[in-house]
C-alpha positions in Angstrom: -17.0 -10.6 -41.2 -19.5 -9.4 -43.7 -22.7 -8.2 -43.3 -26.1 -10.2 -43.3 -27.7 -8.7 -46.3 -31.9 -8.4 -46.6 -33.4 -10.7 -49.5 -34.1 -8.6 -52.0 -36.5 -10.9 -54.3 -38.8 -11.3 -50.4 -38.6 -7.7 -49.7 -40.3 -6.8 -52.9 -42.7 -9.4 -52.4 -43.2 -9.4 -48.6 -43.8 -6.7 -45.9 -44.0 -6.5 -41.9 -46.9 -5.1 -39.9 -46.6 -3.2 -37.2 -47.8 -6.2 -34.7 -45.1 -8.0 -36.9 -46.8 -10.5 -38.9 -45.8 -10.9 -43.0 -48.3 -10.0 -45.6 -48.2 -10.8 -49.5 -50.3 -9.9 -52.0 -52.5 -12.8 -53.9 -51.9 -14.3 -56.7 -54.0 -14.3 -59.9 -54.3 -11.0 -60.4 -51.9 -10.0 -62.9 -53.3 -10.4 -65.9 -56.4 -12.8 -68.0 -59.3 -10.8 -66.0 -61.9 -10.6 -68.3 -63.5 -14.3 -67.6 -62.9 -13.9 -63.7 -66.0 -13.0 -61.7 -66.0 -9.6 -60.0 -66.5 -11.1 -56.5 -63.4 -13.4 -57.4 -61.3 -9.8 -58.1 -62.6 -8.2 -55.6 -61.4 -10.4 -52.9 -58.3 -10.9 -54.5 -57.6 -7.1 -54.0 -57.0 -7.7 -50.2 -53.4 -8.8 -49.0 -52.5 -12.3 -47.2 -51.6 -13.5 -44.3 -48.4 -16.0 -44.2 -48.6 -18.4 -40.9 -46.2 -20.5 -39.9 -42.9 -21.7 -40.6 -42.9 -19.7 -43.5 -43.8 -16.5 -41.8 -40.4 -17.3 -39.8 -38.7 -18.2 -42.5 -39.7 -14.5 -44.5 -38.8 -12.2 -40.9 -35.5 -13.5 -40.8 -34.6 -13.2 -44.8 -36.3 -9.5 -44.3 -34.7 -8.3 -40.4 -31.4 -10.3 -40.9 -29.7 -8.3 -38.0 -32.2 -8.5 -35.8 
């Protein structure tokens, strides 16, 4: 039986805390920054939060052996 590989497209995207919850970083951020605001930047710099089904969905694609 093979093994359960980790999703690499969520690994790049996604990481685990140490209390175990999934962080992302935030969109808009990439590029087009000159007609943003610098508050709007500024608190786009801080990481994410995922809740949810979707944070259950992102620990099992990221620990599949676990």
């Amino acid at each position: 039986m093979p093994k359960q590989k980790t999703h690499k497209g969520m690994k790049r995207r996604f990481k685990i805390t140490a209390s175990g919850k999934a962080t992302h970083r935030k969109s808009s951020r990439g590029h087009l920054l000159s007609h943003k605001g610098a508050k709007r930047k500024r608190n786009l710099r801080a990481g994410g939060l995922v809740c949810g089904a979707e944070a259950k969905i992102i620990m099992d694609a990221l620990r599949p052996g676990a």
